[in-house]
C-alpha positions in Angstrom: 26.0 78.8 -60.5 28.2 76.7 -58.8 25.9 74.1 -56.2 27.9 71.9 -53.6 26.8 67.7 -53.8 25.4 66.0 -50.3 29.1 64.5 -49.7 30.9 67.9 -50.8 32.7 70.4 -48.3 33.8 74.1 -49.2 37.2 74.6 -49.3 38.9 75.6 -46.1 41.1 78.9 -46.1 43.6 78.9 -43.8 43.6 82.0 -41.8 46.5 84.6 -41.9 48.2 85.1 -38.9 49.1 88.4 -37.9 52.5 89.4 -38.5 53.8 90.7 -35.1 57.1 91.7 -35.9 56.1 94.8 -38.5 53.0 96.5 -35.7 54.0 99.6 -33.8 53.3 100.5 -30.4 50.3 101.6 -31.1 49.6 98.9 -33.5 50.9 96.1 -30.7 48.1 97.8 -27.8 45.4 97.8 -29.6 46.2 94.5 -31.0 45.9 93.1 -27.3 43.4 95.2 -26.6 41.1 93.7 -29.2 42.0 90.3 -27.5 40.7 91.7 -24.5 43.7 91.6 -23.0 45.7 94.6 -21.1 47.8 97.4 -23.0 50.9 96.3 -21.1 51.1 93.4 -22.8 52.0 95.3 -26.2 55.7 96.5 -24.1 56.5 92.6 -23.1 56.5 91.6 -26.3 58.1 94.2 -28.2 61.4 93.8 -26.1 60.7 90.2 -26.8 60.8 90.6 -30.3 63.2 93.6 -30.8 65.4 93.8 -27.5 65.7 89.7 -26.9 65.4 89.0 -30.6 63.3 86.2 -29.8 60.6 85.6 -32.4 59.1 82.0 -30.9 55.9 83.2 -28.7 56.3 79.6 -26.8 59.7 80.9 -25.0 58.2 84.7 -24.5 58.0 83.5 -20.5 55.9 86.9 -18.9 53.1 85.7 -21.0 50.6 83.3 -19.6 50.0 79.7 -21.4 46.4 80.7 -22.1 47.6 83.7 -24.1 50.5 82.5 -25.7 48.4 79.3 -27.0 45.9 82.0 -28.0 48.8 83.6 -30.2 49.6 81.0 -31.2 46.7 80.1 -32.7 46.2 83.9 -34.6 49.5 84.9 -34.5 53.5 84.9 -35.1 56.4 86.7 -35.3 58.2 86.1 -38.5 61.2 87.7 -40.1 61.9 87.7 -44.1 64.9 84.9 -44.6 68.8 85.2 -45.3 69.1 83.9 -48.4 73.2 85.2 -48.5 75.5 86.9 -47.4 78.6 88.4 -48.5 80.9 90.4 -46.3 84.0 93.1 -48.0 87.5 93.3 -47.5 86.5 96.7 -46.0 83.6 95.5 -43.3 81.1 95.8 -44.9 78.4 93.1 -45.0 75.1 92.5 -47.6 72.8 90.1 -47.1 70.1 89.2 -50.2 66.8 88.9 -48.0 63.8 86.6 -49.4 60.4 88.0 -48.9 56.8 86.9 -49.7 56.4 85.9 -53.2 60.0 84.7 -53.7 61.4 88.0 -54.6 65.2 89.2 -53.5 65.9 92.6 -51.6 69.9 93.5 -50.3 70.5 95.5 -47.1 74.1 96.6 -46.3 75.6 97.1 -43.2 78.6 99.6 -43.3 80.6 99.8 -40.0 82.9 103.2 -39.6 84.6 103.5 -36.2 81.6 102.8 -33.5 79.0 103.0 -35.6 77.6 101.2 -38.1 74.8 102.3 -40.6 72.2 99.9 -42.0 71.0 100.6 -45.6 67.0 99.3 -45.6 65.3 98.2 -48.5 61.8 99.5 -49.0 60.3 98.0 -52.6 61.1 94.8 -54.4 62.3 96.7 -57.1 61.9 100.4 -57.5 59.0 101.7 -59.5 61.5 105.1 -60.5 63.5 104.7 -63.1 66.6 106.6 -62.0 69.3 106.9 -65.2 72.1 106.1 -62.5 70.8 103.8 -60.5 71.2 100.0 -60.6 68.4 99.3 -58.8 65.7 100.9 -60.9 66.6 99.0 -64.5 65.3 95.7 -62.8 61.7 97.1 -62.8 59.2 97.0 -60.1 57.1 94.0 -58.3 55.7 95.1 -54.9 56.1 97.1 -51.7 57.5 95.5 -48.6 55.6 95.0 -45.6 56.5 96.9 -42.5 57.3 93.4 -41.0 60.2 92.6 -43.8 61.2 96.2 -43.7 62.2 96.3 -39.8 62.3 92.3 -40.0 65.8 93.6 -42.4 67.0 95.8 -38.9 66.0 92.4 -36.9 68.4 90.1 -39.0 71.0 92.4 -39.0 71.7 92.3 -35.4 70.6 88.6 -35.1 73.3 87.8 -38.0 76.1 89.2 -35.5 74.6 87.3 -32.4 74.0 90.8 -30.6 70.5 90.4 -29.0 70.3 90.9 -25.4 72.2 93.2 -22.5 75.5 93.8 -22.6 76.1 93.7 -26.4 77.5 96.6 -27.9 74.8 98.1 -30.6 75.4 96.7 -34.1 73.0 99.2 -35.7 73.2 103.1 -34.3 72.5 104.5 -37.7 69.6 103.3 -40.4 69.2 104.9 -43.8 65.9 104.2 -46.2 68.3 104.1 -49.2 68.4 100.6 -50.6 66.0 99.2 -53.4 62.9 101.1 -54.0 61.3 104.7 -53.3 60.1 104.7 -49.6 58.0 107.3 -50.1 55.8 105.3 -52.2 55.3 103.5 -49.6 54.3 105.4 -46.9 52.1 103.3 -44.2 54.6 100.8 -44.2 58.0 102.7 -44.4 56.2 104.6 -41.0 55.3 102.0 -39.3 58.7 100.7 -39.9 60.1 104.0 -38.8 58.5 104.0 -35.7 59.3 100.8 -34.3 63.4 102.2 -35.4 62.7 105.2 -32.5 60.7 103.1 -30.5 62.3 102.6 -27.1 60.5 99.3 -26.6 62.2 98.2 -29.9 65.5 99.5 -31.5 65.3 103.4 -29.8 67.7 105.0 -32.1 67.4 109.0 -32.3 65.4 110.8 -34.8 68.8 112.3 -36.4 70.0 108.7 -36.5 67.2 107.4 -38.8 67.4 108.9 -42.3 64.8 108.8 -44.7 65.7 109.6 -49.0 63.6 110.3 -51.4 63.7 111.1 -55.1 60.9 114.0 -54.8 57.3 112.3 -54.0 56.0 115.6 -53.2 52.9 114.9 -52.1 54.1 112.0 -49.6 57.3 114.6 -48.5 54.9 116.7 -47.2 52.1 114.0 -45.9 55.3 113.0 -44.0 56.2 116.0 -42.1 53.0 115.6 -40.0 53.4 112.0 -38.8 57.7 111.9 -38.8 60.8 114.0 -37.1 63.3 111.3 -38.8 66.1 112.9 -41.2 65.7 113.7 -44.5 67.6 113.2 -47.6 67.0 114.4 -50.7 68.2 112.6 -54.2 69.0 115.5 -56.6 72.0 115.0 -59.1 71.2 118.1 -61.1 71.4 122.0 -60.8 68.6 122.4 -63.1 65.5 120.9 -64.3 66.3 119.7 -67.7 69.2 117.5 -66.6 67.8 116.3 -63.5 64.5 115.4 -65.9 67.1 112.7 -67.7 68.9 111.9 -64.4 66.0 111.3 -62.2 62.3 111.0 -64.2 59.8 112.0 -61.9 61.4 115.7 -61.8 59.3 115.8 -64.9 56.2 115.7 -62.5 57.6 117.3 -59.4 60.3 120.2 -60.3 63.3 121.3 -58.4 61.5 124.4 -57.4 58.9 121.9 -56.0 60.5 119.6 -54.3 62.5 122.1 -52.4 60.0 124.3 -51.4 58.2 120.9 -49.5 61.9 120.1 -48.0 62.0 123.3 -46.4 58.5 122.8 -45.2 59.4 119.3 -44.0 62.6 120.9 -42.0 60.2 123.4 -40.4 57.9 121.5 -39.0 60.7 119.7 -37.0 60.2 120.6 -33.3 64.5 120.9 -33.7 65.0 123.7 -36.0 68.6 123.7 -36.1 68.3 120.6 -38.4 68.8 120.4 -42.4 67.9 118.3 -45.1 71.1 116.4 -46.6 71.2 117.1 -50.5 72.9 113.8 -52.1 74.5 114.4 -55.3 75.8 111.8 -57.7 78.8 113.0 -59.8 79.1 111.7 -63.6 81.8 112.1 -65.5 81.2 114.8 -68.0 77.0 114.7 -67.1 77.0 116.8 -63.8 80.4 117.3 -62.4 81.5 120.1 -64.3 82.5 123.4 -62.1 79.9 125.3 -63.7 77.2 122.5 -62.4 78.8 123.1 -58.9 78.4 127.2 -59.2 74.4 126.8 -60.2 74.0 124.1 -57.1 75.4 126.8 -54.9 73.1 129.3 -56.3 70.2 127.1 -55.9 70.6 126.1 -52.7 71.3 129.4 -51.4 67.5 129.5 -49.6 67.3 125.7 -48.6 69.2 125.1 -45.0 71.2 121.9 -46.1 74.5 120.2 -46.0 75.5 118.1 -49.3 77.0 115.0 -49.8 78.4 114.1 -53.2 78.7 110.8 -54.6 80.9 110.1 -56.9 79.0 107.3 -59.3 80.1 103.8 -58.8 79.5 101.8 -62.2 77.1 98.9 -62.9 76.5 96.6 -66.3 73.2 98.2 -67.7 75.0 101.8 -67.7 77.6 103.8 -69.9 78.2 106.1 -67.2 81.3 106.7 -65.5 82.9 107.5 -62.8 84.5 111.1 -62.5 88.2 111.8 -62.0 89.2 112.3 -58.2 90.4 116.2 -59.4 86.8 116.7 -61.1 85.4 115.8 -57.5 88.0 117.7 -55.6 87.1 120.6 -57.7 83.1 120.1 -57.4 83.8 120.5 -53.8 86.0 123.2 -53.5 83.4 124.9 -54.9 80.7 124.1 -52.8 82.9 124.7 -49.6 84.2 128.3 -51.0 80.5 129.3 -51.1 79.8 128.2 -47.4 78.6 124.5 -47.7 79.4 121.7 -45.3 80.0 119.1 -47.5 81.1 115.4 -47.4 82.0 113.0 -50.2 80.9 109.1 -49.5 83.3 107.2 -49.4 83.0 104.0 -51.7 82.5 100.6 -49.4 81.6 97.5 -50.1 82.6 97.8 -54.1 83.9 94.3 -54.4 80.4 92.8 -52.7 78.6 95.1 -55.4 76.8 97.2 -52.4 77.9 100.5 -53.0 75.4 103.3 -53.4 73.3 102.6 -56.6 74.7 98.9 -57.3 72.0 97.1 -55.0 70.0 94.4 -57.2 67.9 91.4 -56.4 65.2 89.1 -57.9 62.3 91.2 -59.5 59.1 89.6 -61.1 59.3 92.7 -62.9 55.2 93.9 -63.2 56.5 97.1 -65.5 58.9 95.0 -67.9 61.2 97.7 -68.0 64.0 95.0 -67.0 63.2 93.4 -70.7 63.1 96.3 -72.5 66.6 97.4 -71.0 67.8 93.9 -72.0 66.7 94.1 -75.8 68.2 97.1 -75.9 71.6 95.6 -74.4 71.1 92.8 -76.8 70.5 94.7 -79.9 73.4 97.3 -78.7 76.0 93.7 -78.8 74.3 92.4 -82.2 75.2 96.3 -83.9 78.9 96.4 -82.7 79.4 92.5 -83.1 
């Protein structure tokens, strides 16, 4: 056992301050409530945080110098940091984002007429390992706290100078579908969701907040009791045995599954003319075949949805290929004959590598699938060298 000497003093541990930028309504009240102060408090700084964009608790005015030296003593408000930024010849702007730990997330902005939709970032990494997707072959590190998940919202607008009245709204639309599976990680992809609808904060609409999953069951339906935001649904195969290549953890929650919880999510919704969005990624010769389009339609046919296709946009650590623009004219015209609304996304942001399924950063890779993909790169260039 360890004893201390006459002269020697423990080791001090600095005490974390709370985060105030990632706590919810809720969160914020009882926060001041446990400092014995009054609920209202909670509302004044929120729309100093998230309407003013001002994060320094010294220049929050409507607070008395008692309580803001009292913050400032157990508290702060601060966002992850930009470590880039790249904007497209199309509008489009990505910004690498540091977080705790050192590691590297990327959020896109994409601007289309007067809105502009925010892609957010919900894992360092993704701990899926999606065939397609760029994002997964880097491995997995950690979930994001609901601070750097809305703190990515919160540098978005402060990158464009539009805090404050009077400045038109640089975010109207925000989509859970950059790096990571926000589904696996649920308290803090909430918490982040809620301060997106909060009127105090950003206030966007329930249908203007999309959330995507790959199919954690179990979390799809923990969701519909606490969330009204949109759903999307990553599916990329007709069946089960291709989807089990394209997308692993069908293997564990099968189409017929994952489905049956979408319709369940929809219809818990208090608006029941809403549907899930089924996003599609078309490979050439994998899944964009007419006779994949014919079984999507007649799997579908009992799940209220629209369906947006994707047509695969190409990273390094894949052989896959984009299809031909008649394969995905075709695809459609056979979802559309049967009924479907359907939409094909538009590639943006190619030449900034921010298109859907391109997003990387800087993974401390805790799963090491990002080495095992490069010694299999490696020992593919030794074979054909």
């Amino acid at each position: 056992m360890t004893t201390l000497s006459p002269t020697s003093t423990p080791a001090i541990v600095p005490r974390k301050k709370v985060n105030l930028l990632g706590l919810s309504r809720v969160q914020m009240e009882q926060f001041f409530e446990d400092l014995g102060e009054k609920k209202f408090r909670a509302q004044q700084v929120l729309k100093w945080i998230h309407h003013a964009g001002v994060i320094r608790i010294e220049d929050m005015s409507n607070l008395g110098k008692a309580l803001r030296d009292k913050l400032l003593d157990i508290a702060e408000v601060r966002p992850p940091e930009i470590a880039s930024q790249q904007d497209s010849s199309d509008g489009t702007r990505k910004w690498a984002i540091r977080v705790d730990g050192g590691g590297l997330v990327e959020t896109v902005l994409i601007p289309s007429g007067n809105r502009a939709t925010l892609c957010v970032s919900s894992q360092v990494g993704c701990s899926l390992d999606c065939s397609f997707c760029s994002t997964g072959k880097q491995g997995f590190e950690r979930d994001l706290t609901a601070a750097e998940i809305i703190g990515q919202v919160w540098l978005a607008i402060k990158s464009y100078d539009a805090f404050g009245p009077g400045n038109n709204r640089v975010v109207s639309n925000v989509v859970m579908m950059g790096m990571g599976e926000p589904l696996l990680n649920f308290d803090n992809v909430v918490a982040a969701m809620d301060l997106m609808l909060e009127d105090l904060a950003y206030g966007l609409s329930k249908r203007r907040v999309t959330l995507s999953t790959s199919g954690v069951v179990p979390a799809l339906d923990r969701l519909a009791g606490v969330s009204e935001v949109s759903l999307a649904v990553s599916l990329h195969a007709p069946n089960d045995e291709l989807r089990n290549q394209l997308v692993p953890i069908n293997r564990k929650y099968p189409i017929a599954v994952l489905l049956e919880s979408c319709r369940n999510y929809m219809a818990a919704q208090s608006d029941k003319s809403r549907v899930v969005t089924i996003e599609y990624t078309l490979i050439r010769d994998v899944n964009d075949q007419v006779t994949h389009a014919r079984e999507l339609v007649e799997l579908l046919r009992d799940t209220p949805c629209k369906v947006n296709l994707i047509p695969f946009n190409a990273f390094a650590q894949s052989d896959y290929r984009r299809p031909s623009g008649n394969a995905v004219q075709r695809f459609w015209q056979v979802l559309v004959d049967a009924g479907y609304i359907v939409t094909v996304r538009t590639t943006r942001g190619d030449d900034i590598d921010a298109a859907c399924g391109q997003l990387v950063g800087q993974v401390v890779d805790r799963t090491r699938r990002s080495e095992r993909y490069r010694a299999a790169d490696d020992a593919q260039l030794i074979t054909v060298g």
